[in-house]
N, CA, C and O atoms as CSV, one atom per row, in Angstrom:
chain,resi,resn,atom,element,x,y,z
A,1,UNK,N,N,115.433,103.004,97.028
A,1,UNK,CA,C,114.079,102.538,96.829
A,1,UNK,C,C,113.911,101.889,95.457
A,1,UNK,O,O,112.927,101.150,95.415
A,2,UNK,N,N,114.688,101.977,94.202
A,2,UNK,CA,C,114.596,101.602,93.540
A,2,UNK,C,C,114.424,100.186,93.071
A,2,UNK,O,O,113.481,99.742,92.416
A,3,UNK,N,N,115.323,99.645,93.444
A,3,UNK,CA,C,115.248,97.916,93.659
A,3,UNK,C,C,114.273,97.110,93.677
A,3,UNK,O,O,113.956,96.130,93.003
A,4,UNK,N,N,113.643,97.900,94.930
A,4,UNK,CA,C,112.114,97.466,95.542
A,4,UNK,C,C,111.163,97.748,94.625
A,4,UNK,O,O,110.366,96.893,94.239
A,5,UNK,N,N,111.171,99.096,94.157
A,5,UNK,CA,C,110.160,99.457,93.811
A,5,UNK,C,C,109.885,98.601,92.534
A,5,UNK,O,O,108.816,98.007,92.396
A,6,UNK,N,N,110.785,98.560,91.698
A,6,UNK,CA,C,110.600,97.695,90.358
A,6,UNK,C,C,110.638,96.380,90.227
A,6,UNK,O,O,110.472,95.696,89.216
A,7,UNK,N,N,110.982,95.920,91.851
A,7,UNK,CA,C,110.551,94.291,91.084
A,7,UNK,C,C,109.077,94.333,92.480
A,7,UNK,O,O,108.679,93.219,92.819
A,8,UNK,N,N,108.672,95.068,92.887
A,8,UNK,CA,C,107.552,94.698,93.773
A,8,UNK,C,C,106.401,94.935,92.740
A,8,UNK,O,O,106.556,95.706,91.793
A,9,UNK,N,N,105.251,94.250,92.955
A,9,UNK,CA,C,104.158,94.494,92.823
A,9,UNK,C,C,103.044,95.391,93.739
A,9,UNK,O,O,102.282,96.148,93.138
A,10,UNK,N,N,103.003,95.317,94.684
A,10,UNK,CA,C,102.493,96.170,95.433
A,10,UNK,C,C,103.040,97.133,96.305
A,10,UNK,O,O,103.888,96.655,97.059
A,11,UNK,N,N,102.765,98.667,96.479
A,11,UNK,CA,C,103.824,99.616,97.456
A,11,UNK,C,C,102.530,99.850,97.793
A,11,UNK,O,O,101.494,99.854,97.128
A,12,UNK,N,N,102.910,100.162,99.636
A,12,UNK,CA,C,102.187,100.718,100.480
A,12,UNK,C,C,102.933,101.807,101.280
A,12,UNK,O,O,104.103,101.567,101.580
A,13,UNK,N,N,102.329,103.091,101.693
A,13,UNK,CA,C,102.456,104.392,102.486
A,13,UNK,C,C,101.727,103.964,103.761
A,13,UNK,O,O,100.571,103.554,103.660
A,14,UNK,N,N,102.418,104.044,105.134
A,14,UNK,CA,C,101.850,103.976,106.506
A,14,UNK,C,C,102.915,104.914,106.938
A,14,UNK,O,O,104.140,104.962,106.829
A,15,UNK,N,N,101.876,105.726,107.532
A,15,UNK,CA,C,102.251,106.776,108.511
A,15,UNK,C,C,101.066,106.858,109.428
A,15,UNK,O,O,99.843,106.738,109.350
A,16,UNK,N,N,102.146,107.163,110.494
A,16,UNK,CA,C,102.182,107.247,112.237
A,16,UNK,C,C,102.426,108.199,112.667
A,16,UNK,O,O,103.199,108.907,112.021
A,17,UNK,N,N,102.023,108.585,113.660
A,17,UNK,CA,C,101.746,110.302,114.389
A,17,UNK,C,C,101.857,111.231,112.779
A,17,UNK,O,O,102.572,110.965,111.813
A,18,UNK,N,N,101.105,112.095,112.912
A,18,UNK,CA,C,101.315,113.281,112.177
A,18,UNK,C,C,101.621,114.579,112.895
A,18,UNK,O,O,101.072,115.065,113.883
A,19,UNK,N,N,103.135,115.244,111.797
A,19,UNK,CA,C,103.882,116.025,112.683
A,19,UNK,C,C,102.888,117.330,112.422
A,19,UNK,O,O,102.309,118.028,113.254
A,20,UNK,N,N,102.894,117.407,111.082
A,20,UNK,CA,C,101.730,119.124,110.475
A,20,UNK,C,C,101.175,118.672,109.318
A,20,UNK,O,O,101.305,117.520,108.904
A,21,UNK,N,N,100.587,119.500,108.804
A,21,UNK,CA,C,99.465,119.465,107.475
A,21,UNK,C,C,99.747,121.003,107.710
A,21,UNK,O,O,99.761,121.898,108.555
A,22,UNK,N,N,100.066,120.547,105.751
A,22,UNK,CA,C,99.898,122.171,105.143
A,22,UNK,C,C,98.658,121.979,104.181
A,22,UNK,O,O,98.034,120.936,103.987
A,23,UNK,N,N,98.485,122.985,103.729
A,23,UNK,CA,C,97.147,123.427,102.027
A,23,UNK,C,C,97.501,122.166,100.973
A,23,UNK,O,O,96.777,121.876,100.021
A,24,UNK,N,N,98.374,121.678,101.213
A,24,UNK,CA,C,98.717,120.498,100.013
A,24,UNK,C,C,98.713,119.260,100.781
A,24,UNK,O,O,99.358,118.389,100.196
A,25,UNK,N,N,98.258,118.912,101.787
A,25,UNK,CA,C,98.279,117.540,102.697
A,25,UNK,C,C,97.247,116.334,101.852
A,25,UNK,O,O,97.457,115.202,101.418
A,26,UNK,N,N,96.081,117.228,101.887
A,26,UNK,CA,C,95.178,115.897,101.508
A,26,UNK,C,C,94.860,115.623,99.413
A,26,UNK,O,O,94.353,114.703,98.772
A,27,UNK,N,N,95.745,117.531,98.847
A,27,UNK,CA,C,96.094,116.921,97.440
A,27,UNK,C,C,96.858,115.525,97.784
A,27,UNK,O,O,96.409,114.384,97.670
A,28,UNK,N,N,98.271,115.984,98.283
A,28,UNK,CA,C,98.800,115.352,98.142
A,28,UNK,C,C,98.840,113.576,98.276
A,28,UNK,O,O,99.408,112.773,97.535
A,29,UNK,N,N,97.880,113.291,99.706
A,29,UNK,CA,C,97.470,112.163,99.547
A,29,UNK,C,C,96.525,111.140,98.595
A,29,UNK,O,O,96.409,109.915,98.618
A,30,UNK,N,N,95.884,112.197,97.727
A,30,UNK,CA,C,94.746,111.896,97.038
A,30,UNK,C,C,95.837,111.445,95.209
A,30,UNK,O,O,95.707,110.747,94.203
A,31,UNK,N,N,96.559,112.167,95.661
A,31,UNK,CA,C,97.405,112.120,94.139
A,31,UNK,C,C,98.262,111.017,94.524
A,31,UNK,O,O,99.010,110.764,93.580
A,32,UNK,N,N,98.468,110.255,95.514
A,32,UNK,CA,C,99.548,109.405,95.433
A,32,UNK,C,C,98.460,107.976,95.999
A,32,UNK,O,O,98.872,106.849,95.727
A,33,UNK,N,N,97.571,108.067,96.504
A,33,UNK,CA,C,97.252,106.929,96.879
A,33,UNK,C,C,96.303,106.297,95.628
A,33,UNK,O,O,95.880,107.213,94.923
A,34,UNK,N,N,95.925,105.148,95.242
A,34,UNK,CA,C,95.545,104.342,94.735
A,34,UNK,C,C,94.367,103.837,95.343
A,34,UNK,O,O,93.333,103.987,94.691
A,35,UNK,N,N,94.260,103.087,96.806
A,35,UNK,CA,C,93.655,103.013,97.849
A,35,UNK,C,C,93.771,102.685,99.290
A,35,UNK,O,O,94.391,101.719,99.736
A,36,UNK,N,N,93.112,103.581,99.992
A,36,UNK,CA,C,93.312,103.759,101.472
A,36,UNK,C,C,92.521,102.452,101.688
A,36,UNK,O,O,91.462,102.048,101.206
A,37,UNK,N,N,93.529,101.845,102.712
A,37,UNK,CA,C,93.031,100.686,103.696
A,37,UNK,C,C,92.781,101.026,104.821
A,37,UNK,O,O,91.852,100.369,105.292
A,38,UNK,N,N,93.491,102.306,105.969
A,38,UNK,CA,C,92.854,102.408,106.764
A,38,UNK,C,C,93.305,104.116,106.888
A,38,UNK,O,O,94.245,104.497,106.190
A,39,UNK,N,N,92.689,104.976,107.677
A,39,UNK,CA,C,93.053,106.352,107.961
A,39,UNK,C,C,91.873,106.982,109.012
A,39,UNK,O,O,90.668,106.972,108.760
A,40,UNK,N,N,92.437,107.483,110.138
A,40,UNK,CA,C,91.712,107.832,111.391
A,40,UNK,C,C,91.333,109.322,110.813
A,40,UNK,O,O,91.820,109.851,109.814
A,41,UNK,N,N,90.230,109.924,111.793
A,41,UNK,CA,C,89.980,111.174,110.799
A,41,UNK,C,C,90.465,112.729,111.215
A,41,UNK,O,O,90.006,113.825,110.892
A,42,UNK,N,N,91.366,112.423,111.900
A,42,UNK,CA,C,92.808,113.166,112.087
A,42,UNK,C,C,94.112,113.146,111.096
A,42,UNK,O,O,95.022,113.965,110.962
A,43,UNK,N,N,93.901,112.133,110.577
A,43,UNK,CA,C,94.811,111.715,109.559
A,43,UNK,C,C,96.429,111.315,110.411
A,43,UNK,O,O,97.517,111.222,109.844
A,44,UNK,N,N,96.244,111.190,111.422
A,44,UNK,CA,C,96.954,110.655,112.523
A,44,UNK,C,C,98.101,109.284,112.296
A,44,UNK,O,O,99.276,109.122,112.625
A,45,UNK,N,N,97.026,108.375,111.515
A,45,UNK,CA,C,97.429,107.524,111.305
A,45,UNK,C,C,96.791,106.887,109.901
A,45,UNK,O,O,95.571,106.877,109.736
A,46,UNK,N,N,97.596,106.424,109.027
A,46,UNK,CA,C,96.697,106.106,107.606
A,46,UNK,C,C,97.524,105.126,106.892
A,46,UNK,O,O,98.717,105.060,107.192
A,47,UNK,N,N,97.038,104.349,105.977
A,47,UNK,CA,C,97.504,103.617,105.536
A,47,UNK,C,C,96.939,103.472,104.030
A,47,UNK,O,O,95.711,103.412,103.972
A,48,UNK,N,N,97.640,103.405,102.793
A,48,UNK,CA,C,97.171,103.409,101.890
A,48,UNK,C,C,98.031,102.743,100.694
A,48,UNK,O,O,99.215,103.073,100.630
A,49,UNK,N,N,97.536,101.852,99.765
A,49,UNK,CA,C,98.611,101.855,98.515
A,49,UNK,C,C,98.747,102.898,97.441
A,49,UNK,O,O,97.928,103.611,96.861
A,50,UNK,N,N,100.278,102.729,97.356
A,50,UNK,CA,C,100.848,104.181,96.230
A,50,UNK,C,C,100.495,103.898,94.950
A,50,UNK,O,O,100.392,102.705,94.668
A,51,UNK,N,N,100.220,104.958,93.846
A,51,UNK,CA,C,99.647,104.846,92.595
A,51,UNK,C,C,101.153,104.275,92.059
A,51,UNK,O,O,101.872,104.872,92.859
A,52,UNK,N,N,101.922,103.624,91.348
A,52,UNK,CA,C,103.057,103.361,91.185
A,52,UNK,C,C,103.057,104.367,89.770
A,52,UNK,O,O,104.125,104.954,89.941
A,53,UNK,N,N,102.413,104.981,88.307
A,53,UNK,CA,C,102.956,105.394,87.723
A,53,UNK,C,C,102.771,106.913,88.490
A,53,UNK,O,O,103.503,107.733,87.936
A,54,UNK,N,N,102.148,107.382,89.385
A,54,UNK,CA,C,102.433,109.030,90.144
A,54,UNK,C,C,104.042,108.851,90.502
A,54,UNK,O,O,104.860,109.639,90.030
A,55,UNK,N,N,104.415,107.829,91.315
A,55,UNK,CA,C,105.285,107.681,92.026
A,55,UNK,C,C,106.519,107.713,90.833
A,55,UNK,O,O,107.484,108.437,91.079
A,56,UNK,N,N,106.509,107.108,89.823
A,56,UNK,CA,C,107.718,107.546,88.947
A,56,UNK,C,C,107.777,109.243,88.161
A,56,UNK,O,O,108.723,109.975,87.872
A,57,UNK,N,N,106.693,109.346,88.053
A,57,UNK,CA,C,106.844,110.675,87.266
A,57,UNK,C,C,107.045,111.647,88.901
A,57,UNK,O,O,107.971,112.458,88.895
A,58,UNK,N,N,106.469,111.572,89.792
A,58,UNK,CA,C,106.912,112.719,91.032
A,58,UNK,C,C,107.294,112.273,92.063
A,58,UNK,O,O,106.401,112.527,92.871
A,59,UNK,N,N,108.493,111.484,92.806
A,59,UNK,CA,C,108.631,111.475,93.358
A,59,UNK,C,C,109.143,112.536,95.178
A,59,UNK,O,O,109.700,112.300,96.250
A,60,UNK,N,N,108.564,113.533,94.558
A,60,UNK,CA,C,109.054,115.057,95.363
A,60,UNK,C,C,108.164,115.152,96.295
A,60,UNK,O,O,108.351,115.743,97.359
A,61,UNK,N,N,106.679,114.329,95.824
A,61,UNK,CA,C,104.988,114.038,96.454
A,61,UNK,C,C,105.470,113.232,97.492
A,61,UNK,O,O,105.298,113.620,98.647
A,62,UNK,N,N,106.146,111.986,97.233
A,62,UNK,CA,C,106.305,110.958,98.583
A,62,UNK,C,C,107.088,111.436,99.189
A,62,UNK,O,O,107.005,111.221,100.398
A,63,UNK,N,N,108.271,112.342,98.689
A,63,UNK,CA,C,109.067,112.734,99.961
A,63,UNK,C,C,108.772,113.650,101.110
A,63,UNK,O,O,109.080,113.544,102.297
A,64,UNK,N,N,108.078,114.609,100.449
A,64,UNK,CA,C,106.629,115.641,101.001
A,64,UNK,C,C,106.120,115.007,101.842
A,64,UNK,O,O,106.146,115.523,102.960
A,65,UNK,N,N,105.434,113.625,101.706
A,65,UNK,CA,C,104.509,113.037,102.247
A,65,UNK,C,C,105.147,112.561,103.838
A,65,UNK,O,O,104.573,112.695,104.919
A,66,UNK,N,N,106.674,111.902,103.547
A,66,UNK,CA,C,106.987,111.217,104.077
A,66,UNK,C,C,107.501,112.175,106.116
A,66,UNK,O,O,107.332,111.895,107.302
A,67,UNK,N,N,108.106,113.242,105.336
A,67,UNK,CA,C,107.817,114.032,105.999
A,67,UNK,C,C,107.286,114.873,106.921
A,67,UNK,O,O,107.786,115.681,107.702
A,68,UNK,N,N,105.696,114.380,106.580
A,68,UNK,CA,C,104.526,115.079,107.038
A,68,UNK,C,C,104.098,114.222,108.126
A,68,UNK,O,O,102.980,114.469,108.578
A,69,UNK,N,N,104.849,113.123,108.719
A,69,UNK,CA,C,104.860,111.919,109.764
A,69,UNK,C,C,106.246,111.397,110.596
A,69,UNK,O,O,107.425,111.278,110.264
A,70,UNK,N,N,105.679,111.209,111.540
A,70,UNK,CA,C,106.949,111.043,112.753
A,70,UNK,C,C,107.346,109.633,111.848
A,70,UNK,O,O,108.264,109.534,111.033
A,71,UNK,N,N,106.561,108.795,112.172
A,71,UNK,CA,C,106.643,107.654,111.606
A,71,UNK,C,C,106.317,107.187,110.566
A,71,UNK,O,O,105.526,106.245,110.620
A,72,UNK,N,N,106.710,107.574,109.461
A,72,UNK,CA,C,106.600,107.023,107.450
A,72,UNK,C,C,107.253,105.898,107.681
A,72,UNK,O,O,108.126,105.689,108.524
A,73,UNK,N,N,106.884,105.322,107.052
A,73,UNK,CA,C,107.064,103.333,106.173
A,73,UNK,C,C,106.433,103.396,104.550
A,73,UNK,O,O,105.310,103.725,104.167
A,74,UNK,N,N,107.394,103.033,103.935
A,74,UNK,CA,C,107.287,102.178,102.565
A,74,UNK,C,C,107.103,100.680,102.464
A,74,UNK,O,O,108.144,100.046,102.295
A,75,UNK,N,N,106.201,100.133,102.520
A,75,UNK,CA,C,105.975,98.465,102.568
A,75,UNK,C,C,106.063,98.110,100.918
A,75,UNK,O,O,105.105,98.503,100.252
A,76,UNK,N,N,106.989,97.497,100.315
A,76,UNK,CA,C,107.066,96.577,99.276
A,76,UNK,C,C,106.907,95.184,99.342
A,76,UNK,O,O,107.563,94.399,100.025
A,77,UNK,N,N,105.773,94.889,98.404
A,77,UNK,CA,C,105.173,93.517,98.575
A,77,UNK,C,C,104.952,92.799,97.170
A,77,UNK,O,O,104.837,93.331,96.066
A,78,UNK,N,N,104.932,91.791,97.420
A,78,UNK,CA,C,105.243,90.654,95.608
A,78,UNK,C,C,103.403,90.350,95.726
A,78,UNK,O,O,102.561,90.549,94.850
A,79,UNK,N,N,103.216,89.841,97.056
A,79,UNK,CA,C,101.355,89.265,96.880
A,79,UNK,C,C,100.771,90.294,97.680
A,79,UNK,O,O,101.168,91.039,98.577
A,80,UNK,N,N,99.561,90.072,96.989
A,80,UNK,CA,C,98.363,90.969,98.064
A,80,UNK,C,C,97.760,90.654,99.469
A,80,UNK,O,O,97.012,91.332,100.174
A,81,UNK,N,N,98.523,88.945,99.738
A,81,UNK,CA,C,98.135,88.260,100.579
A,81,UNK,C,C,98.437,89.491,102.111
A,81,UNK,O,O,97.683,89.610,103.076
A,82,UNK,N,N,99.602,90.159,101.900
A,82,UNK,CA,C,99.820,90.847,102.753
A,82,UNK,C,C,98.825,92.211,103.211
A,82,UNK,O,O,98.729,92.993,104.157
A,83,UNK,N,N,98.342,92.015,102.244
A,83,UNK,CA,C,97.797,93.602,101.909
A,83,UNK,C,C,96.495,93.615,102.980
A,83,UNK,O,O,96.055,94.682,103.409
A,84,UNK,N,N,95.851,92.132,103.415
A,84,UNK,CA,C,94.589,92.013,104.042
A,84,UNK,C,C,95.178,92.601,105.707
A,84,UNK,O,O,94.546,93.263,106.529
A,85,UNK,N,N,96.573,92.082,105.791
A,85,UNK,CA,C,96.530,92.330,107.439
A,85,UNK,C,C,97.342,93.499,107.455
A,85,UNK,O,O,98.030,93.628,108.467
A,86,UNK,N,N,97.455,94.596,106.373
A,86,UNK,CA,C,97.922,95.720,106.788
A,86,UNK,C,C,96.905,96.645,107.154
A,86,UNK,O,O,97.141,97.541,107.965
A,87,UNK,N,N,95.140,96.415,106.307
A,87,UNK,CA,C,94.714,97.226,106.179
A,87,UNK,C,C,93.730,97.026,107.867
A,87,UNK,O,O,93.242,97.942,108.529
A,88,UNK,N,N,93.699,95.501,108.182
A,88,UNK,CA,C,92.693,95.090,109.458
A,88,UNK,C,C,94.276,95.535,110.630
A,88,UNK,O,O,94.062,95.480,111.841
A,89,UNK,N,N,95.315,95.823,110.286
A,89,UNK,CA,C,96.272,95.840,111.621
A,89,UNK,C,C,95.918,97.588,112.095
A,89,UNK,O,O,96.297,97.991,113.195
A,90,UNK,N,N,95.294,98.354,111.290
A,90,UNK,CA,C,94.678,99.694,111.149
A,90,UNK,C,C,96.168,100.699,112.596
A,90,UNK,O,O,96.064,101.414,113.592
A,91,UNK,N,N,97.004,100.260,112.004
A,91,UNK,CA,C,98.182,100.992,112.394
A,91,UNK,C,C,98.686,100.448,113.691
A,91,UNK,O,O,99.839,100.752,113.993
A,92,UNK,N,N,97.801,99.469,114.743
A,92,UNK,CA,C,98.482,99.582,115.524
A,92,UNK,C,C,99.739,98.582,116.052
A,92,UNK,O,O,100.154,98.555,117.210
A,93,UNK,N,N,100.291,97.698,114.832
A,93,UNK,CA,C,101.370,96.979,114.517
A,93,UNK,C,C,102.836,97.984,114.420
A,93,UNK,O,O,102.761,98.390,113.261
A,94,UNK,N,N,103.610,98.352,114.784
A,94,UNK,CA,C,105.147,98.559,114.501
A,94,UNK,C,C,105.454,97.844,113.526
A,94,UNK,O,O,105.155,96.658,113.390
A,95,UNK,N,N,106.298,98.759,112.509
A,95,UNK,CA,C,106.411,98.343,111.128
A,95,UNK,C,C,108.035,97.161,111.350
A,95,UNK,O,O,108.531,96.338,110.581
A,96,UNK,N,N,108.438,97.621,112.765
A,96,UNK,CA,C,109.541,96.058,112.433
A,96,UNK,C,C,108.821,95.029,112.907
A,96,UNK,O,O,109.367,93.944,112.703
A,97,UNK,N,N,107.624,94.972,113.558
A,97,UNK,CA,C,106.999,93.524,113.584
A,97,UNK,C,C,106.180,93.157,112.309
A,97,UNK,O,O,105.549,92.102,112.383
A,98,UNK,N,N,106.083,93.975,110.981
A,98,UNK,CA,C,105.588,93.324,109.871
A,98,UNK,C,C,106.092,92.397,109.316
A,98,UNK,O,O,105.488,91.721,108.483
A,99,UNK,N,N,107.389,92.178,109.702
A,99,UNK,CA,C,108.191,90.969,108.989
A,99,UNK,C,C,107.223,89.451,109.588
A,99,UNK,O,O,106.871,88.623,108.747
A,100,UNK,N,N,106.983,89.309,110.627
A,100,UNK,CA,C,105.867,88.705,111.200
A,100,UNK,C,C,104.743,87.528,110.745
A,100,UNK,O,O,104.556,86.328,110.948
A,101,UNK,N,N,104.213,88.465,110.115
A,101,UNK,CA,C,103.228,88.349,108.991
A,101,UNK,C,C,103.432,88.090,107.882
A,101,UNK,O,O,102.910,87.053,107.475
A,102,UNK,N,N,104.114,88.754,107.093
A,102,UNK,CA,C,104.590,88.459,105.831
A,102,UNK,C,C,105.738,87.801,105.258
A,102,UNK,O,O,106.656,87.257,105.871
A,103,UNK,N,N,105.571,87.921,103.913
A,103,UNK,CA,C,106.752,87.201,103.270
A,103,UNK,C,C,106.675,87.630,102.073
A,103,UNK,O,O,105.561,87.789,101.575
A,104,UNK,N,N,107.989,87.947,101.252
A,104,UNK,CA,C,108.862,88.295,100.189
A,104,UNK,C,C,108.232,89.828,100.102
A,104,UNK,O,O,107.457,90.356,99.305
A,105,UNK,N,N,109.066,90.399,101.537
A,105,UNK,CA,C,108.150,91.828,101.726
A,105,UNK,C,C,109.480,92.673,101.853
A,105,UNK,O,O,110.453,92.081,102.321
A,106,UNK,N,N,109.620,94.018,101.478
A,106,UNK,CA,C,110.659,94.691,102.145
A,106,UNK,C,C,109.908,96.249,103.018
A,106,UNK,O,O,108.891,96.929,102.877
A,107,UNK,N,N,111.080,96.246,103.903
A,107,UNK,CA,C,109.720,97.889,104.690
A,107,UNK,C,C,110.583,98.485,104.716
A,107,UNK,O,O,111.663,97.996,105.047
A,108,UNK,N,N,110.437,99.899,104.345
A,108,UNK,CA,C,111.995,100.850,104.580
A,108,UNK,C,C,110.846,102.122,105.491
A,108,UNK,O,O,109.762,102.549,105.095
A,109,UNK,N,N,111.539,102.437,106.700
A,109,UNK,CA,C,110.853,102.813,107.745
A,109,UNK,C,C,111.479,104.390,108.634
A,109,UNK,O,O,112.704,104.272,108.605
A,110,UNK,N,N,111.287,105.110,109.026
A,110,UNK,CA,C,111.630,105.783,109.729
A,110,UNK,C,C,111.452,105.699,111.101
A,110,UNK,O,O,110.513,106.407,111.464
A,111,UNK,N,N,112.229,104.850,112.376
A,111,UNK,CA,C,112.050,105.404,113.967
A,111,UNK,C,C,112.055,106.702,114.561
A,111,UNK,O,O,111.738,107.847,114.236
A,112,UNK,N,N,112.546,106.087,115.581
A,112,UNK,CA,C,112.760,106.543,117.058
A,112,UNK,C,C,113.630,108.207,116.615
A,112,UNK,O,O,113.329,109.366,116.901
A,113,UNK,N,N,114.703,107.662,115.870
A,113,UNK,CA,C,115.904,107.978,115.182
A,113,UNK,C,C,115.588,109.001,113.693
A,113,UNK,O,O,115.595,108.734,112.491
A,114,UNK,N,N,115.384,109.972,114.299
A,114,UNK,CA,C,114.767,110.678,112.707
A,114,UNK,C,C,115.948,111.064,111.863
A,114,UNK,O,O,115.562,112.028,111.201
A,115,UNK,N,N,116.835,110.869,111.645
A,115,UNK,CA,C,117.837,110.469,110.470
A,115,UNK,C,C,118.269,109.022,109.944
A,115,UNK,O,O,119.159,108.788,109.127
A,116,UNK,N,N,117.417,108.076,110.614
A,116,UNK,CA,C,117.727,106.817,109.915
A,116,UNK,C,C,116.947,106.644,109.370
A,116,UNK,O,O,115.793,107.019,109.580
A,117,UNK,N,N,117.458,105.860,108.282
A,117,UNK,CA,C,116.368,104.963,107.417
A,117,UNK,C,C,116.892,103.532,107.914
A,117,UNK,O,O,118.095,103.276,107.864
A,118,UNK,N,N,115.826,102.475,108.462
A,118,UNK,CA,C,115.575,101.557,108.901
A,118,UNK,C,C,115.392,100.514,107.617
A,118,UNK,O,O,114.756,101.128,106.760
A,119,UNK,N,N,115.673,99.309,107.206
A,119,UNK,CA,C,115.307,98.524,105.993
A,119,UNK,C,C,114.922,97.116,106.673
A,119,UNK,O,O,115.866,96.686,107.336
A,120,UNK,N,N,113.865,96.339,106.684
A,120,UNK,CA,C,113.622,95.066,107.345
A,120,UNK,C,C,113.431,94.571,105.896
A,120,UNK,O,O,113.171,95.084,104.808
A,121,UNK,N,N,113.649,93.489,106.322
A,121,UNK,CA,C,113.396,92.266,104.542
A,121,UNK,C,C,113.242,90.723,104.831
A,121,UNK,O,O,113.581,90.006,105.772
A,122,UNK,N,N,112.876,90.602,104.160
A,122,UNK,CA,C,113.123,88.487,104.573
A,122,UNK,C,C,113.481,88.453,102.561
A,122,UNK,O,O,113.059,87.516,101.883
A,123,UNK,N,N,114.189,89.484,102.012
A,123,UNK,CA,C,114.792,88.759,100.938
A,123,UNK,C,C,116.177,89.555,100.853
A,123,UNK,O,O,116.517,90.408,101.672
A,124,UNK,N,N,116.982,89.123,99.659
A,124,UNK,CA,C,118.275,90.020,100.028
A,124,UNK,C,C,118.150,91.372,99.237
A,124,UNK,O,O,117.623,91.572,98.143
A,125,UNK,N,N,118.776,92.242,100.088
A,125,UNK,CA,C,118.770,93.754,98.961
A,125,UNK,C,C,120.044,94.017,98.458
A,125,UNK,O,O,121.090,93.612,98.964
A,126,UNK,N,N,119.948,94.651,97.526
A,126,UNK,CA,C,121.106,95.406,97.236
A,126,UNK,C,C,120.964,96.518,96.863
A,126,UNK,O,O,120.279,96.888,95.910
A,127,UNK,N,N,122.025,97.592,98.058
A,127,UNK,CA,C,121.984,98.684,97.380
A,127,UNK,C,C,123.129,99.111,96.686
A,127,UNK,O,O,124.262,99.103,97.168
A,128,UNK,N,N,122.706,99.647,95.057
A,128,UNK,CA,C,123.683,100.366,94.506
A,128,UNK,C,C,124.438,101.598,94.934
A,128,UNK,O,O,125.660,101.671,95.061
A,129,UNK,N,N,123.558,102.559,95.142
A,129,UNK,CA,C,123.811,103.878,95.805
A,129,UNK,C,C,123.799,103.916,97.100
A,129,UNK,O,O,122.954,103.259,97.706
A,130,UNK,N,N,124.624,104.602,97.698
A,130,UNK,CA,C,124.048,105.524,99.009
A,130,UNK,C,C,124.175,106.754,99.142
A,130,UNK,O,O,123.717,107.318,100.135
């Protein structure tokens, strides 16, 4: 995530089905989001941008978070241009059809497949680590 995270300007959290909520569900969302674009009131489905300096000092919050959903996505974005049709797509877009819409975007995603991490891009990545 690193890559992304430091040369993007904007990070977004979308999650799909929610698996549980514990006593720390809605801290936790409140401490990492910046602002919610969309969220059903099940918390089912939500969409929000990440505070980026929470996200360096704790990253233990997003992994928590990420967790707490069948379907977590990280959307990294350079313009905000994107940001209008994440918040009106109000979840019911599949995060590999965001490539779609946007541009100079990366989405790192969780499927079908709950041990993959999924990466869509229209720029090149590189990862150092795995």
């Amino acid at each position: 995530m690193d890559p992304q995270f430091n040369s993007s300007e904007y990070v977004y959290f979308i999650g799909s089905r929610l698996n549980f909520r514990d006593e720390d569900f809605i801290k936790n969302v409140h401490s990492l989001s910046e602002n919610v674009l969309f969220m059903t009131d099940s918390f089912s489905k939500i969409v929000f941008r990440l505070k980026k300096p929470e996200l360096i000092s704790n990253r233990a919050l997003l992994s928590k978070l990420w967790f707490y959903y069948e379907y977590p996505a990280i959307l990294f974005l350079q313009e905000i241009i994107g940001g209008s049709f994440i918040g009106a797509s109000n979840g019911r877009v599949f995060i590999s059809e965001y490539a779609q819409y946007m541009s100079d975007f990366t989405v790192e995603y969780r499927s079908s497949q709950q041990n993959v991490l999924w990466i869509n891009s229209d720029t090149t990545i590189v990862l150092n680590k795995l």
